[in-house]
C-alpha positions as CSV (number, residue, x, y, z in Angstrom):
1,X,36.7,-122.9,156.7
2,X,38.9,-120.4,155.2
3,X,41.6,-120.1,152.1
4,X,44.9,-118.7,152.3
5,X,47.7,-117.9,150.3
6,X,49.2,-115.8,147.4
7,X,48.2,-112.1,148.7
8,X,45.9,-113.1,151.1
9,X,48.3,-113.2,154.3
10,X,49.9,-109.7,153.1
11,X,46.4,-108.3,153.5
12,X,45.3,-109.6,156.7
13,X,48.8,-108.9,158.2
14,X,48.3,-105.4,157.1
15,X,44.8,-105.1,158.7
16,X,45.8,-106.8,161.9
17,X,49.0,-104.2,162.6
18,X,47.1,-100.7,161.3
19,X,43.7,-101.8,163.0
20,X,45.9,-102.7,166.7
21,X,47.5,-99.2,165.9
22,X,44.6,-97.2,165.1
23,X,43.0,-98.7,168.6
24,X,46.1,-98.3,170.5
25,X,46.1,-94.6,169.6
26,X,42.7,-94.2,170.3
27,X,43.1,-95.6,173.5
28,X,45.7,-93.5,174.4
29,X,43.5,-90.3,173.1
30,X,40.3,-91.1,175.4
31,X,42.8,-91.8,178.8
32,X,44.5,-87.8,177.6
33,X,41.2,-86.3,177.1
34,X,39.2,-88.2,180.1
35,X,42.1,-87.5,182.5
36,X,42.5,-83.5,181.5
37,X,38.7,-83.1,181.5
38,X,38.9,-82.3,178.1
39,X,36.7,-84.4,176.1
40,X,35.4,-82.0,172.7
41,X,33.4,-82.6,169.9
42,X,36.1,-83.8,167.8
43,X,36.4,-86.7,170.1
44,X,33.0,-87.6,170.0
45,X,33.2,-87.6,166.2
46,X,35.8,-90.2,166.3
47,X,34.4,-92.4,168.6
48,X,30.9,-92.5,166.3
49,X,33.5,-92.9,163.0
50,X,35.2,-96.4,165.3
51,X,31.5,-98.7,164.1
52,X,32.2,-98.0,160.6
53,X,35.5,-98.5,161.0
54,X,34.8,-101.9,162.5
55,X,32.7,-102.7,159.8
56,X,35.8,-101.9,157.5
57,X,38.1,-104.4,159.3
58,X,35.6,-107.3,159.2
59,X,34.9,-106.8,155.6
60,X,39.3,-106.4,155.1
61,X,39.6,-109.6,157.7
62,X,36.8,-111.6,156.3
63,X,37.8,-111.3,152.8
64,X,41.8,-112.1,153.6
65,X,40.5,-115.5,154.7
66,X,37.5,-116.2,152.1
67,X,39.0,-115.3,148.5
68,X,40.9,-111.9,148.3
69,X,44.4,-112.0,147.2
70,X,43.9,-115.5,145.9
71,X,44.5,-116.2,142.2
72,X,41.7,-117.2,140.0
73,X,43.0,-120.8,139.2
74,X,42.6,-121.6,142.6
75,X,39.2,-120.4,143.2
76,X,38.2,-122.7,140.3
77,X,39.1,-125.5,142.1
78,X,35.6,-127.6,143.2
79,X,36.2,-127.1,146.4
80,X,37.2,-123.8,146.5
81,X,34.8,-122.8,144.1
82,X,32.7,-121.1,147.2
83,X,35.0,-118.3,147.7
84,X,34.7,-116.6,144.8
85,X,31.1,-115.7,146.2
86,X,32.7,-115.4,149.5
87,X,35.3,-112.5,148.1
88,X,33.2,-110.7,146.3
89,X,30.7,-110.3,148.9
90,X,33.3,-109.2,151.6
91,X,34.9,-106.9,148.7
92,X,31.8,-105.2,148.7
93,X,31.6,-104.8,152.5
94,X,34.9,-103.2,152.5
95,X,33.6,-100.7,150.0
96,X,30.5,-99.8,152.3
97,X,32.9,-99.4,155.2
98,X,35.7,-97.3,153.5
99,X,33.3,-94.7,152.4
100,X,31.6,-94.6,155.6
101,X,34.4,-94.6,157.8
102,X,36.6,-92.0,156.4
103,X,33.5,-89.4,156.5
104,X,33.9,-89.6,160.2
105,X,37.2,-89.7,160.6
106,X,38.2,-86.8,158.7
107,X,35.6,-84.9,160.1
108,X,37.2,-85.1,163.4
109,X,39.9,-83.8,162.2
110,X,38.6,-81.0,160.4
111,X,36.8,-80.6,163.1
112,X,39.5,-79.7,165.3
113,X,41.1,-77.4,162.8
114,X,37.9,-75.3,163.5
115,X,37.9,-75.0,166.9
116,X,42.0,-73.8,167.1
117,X,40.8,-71.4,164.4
118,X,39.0,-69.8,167.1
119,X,37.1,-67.1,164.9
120,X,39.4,-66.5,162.4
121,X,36.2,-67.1,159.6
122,X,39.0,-68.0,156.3
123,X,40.0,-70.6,158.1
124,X,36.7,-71.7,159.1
125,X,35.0,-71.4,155.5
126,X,38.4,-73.4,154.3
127,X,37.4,-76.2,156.3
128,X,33.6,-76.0,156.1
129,X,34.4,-76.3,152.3
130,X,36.5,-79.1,152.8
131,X,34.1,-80.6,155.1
132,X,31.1,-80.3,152.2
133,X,33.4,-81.6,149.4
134,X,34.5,-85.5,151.4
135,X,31.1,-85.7,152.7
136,X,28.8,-85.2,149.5
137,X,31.4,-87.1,147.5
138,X,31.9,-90.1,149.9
139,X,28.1,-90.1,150.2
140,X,27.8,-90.6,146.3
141,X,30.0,-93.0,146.1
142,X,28.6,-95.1,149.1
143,X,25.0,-94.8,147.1
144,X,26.4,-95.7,144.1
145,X,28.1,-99.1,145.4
146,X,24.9,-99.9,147.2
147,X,22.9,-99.7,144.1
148,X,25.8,-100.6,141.8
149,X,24.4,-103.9,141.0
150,X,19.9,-104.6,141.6
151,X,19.9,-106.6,143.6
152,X,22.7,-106.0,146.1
153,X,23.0,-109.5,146.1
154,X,23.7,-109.5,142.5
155,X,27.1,-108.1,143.5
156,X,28.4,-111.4,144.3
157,X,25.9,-114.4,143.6
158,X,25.9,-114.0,139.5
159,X,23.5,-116.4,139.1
160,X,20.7,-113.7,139.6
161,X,22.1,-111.8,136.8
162,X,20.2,-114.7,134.9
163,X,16.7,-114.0,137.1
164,X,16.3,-110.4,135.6
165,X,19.4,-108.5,137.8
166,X,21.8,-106.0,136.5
167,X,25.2,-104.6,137.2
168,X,26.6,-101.5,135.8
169,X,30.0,-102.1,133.9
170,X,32.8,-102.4,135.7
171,X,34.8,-99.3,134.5
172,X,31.9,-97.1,135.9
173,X,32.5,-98.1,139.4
174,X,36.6,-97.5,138.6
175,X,35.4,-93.7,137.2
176,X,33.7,-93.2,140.8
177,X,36.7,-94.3,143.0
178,X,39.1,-92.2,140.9
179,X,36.6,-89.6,141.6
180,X,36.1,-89.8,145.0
181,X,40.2,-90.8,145.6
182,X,41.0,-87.4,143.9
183,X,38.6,-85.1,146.2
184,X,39.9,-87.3,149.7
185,X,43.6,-86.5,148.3
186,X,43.2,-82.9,147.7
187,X,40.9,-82.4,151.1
188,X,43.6,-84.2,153.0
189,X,46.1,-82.0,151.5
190,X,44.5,-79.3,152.6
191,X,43.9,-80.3,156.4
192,X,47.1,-81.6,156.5
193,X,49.0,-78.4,155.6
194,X,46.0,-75.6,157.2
195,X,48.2,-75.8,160.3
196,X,51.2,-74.1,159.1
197,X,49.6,-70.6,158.3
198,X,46.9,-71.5,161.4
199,X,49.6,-71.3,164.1
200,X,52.2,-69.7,162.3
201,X,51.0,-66.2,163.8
202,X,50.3,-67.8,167.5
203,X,52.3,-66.8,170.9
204,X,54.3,-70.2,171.4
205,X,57.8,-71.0,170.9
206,X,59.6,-72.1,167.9
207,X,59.7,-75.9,169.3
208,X,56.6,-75.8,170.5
209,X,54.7,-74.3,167.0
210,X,56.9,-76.9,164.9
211,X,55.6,-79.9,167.4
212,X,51.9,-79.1,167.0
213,X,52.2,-78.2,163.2
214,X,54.2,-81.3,162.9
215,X,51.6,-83.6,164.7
216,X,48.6,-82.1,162.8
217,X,50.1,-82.2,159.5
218,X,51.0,-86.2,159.5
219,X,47.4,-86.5,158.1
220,X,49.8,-86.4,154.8
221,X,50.6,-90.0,155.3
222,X,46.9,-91.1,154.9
223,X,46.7,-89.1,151.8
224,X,49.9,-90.8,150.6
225,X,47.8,-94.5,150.8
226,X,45.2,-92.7,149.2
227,X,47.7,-91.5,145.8
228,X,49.0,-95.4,146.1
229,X,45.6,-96.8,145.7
230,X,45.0,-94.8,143.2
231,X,47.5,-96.7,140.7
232,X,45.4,-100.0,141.7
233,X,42.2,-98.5,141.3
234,X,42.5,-100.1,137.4
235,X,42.5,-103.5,139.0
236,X,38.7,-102.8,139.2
237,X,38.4,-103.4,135.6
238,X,40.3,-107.0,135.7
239,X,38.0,-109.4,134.7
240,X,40.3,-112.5,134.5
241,X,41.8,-112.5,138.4
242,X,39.6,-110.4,140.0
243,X,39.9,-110.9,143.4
244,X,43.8,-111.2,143.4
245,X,43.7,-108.5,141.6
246,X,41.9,-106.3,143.1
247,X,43.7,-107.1,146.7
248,X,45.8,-103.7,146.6
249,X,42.9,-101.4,146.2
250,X,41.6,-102.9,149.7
251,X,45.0,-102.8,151.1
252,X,45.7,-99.5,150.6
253,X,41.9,-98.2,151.3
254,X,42.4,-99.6,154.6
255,X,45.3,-97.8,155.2
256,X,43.6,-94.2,154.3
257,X,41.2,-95.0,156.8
258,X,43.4,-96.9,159.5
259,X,46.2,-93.8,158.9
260,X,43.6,-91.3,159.1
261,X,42.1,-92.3,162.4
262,X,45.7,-93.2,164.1
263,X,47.0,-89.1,162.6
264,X,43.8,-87.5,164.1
265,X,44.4,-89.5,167.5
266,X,48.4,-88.6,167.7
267,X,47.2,-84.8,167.2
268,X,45.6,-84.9,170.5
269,X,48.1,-86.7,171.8
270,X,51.0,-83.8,172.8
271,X,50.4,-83.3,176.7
272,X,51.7,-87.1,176.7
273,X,54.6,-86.2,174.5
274,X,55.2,-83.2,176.4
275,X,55.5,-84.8,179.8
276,X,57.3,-87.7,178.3
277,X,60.1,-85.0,177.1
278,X,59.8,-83.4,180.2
279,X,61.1,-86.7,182.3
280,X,63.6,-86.9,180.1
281,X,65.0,-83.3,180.0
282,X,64.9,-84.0,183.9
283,X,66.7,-86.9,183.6
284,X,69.6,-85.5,181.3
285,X,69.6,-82.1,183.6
286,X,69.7,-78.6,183.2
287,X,71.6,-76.0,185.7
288,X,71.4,-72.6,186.5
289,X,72.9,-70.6,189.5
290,X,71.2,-70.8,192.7
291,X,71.1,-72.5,195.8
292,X,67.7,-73.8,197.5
293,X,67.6,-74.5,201.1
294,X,64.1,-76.8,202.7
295,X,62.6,-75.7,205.7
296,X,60.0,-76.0,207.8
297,X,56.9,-74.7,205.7
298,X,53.4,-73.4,206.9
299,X,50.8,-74.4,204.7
300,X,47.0,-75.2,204.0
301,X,45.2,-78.0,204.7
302,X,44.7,-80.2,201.6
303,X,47.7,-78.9,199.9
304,X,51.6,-80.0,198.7
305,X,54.2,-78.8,198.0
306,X,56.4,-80.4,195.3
307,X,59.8,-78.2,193.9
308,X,61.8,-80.6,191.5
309,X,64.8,-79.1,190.2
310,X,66.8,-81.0,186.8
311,X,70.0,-82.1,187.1
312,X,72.4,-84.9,187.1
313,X,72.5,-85.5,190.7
314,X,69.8,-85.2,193.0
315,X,69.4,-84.1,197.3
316,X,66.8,-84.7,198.8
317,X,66.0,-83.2,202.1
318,X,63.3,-83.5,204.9
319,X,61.4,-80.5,206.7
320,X,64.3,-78.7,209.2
321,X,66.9,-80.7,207.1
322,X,69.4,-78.4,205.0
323,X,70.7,-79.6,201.5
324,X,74.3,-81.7,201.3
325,X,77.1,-79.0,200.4
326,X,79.2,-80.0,197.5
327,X,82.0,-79.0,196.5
328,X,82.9,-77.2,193.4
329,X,80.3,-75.1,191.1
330,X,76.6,-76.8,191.0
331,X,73.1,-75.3,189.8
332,X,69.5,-75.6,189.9
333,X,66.0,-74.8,188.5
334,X,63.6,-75.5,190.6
335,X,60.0,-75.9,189.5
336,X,57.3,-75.2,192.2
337,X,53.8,-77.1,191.5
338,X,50.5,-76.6,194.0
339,X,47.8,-78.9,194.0
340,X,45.2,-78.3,196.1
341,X,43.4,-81.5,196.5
342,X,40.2,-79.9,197.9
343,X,39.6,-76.8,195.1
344,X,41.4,-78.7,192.9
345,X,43.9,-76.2,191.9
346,X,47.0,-77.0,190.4
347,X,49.8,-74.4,188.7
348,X,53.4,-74.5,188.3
349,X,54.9,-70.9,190.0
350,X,58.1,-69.7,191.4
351,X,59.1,-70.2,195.2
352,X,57.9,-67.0,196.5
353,X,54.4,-66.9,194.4
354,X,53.6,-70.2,195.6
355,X,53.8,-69.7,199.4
356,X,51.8,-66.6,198.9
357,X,48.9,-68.3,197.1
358,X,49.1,-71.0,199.8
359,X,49.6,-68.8,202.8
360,X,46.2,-66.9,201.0
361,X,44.4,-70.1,200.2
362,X,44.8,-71.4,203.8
363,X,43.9,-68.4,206.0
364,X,40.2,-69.2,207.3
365,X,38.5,-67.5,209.4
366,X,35.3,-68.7,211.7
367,X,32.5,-67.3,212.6
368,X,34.0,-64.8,215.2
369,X,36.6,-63.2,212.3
370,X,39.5,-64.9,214.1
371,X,41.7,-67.0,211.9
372,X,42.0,-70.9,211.6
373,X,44.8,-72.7,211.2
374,X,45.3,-75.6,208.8
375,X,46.9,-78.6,209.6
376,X,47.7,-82.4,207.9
377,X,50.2,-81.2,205.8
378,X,52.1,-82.7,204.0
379,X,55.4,-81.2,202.7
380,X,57.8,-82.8,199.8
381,X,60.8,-81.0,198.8
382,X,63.2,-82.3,195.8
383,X,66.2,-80.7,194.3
384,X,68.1,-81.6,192.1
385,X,71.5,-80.1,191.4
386,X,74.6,-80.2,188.9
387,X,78.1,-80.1,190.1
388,X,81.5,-80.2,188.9
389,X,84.2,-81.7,191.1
């Protein structure tokens, strides 16, 4: 059995897109990281940080369906008289998990701030600081919910406040989420803008340095839920429509979480941007002057051989086969990649480099010092070229 209506379906819709998001993403992170061999700490962190955070969505899910975001009249009803029980329990839930997720998830994030410091000890001690603050203050306030009412079920059964239970008064829970929401806004802050002076100093390009500092500074979004909830957090205090009331605060305390984990995922996430944008610079072509011509190639065993050029048109020719002539001014850039699929080597170098290193890689020589030559090659060749006619 389940209730719906008034907020409830706005805060399960919520929970079902941010939670498919936030799993997406981290999907996407573990096939980057698995396939480029490089699985870190960080990631690790965020994996441990997904339990809590699937204790989060049951509590959200379970109390969109059983009494959040439904008006008080209606929970007075006989037969929906259950629910208020049912809400308040799930409410309570949703407070365990949103203190215990976040810990996680910004740590990961923080986490990875520290290892692109690479030694440079302000930054470190900026984040270790950051780090101390969200942890001791999320670990209060997960202590104090826990023994905010004796006993726990007290929280949401009132009928042991009559057998000798207690529950502190509401606004004292309300002073220890504007607590706690103030230190996660102003640590998120922090981590979200630490990667402006970070890489501002580092050997990349302009487009390059704005893409990473852009990606690892969207953690400002999940500090922007977290100043939003902050207006509900009074809702706390309601004591007439409670559970509609306080629907909001566990809308947008889902989000900090749900943002949170989808940001730190995205930040790991620019090799699959990069060769997404690569395709489609490919696609839209680039020229320069020179001509490439495909021959017959001598190369090691285990090896190809891949030059792609970008461009609008394309020739593609075989080994001994010579490019089509056209007519009229045309260009090329031609990218040469190696992988070796036996020392798994792989680079991107020009045309001549490339031979060389193969030519190198493929001499062998046996047990009499004569040389050995490869064979099973396999050769691929693409160029692409711009023309006007």
């Amino acid at each position: 059995m389940a209730i719906s209506g008034d907020h409830s379906p706005s805060v399960a819709g919520s929970v079902v897109f941010l939670t498919v998001l936030a799993f997406v993403t981290y999907s996407l992170r573990v096939y980057c990281r698995v396939t480029r061999r490089s699985w870190s700490t960080e990631d690790w962190i965020m994996t441990v940080g997904l339990i809590p955070f699937c204790v989060l969505v049951a509590g959200c899910l379970g109390g969109a369906f059983n009494g959040i975001g439904i008006h008080a009249w209606r929970l007075q009803k006989p037969v929906n008289e259950r629910y208020q029980a049912e809400g308040q329990k799930f409410f309570l839930i949703f407070e365990v998990g949103y203190c215990a997720a976040i810990i996680p998830i910004k740590l990961s994030i923080s986490w990875m701030l520290i290892r692109i410091a690479e030694g440079r000890m302000a930054y470190i001690y900026v984040q270790y600081a950051v780090i101390a603050l969200f942890t001791v203050m999320n670990v209060i306030a997960l202590i104090f919910i826990l023994i905010n009412c004796i006993p726990v079920q007290a929280a949401w059964d009132t009928s042991l406040l009559e057998k000798g239970g207690h529950c502190q008064p509401a606004h004292v829970l309300t002073d220890v989420y504007y607590a706690t929401t103030a230190v996660n806004i102003a640590t998120d802050w922090i981590t979200a803008l630490m990667p402006v002076p970070l890489l501002w100093n580092v050997q990349l390009n302009r487009n390059s340095k704005v893409a990473v500092m852009g990606l690892m500074s969207l953690g400002i979004f999940a500090s922007l839920s977290a100043c939003i909830r902050l207006k509900y957090t009074i809702n706390l205090t309601n004591q007439t429509d409670y559970l509609f009331a306080v629907s909001d605060v566990l809308i947008w305390g889902f989000a900090e979480n749900a943002i949170g984990m989808t940001v730190g995922n995205i930040a790991t996430l620019r090799p699959i941007f990069r060769s997404f944008f690569d395709r489609t610079v490919r696609r839209t072509g680039y020229s320069s002057g020179s001509r490439s011509r495909s021959g017959p190639s001598r190369l090691a065993s285990g090896y190809e051989l891949s030059q792609h050029g970008r461009g609008g048109g394309s020739v593609v020719g075989k080994s001994g086969e010579h490019d089509r002539d056209v007519r009229g001014g045309y260009g090329m850039n031609t990218v040469t990649e190696i992988r070796g699929t036996n020392s798994g080597d792989e680079g991107s170098l020009s045309d001549g480099d490339s031979q060389k290193r193969i030519f190198a890689a493929g001499s062998k020589v046996d047990g009499r010092g004569r040389g050995k030559a490869s064979a099973d090659i396999m050769v691929s060749r693409q160029v692409d070229i711009t023309y006007e006619r």
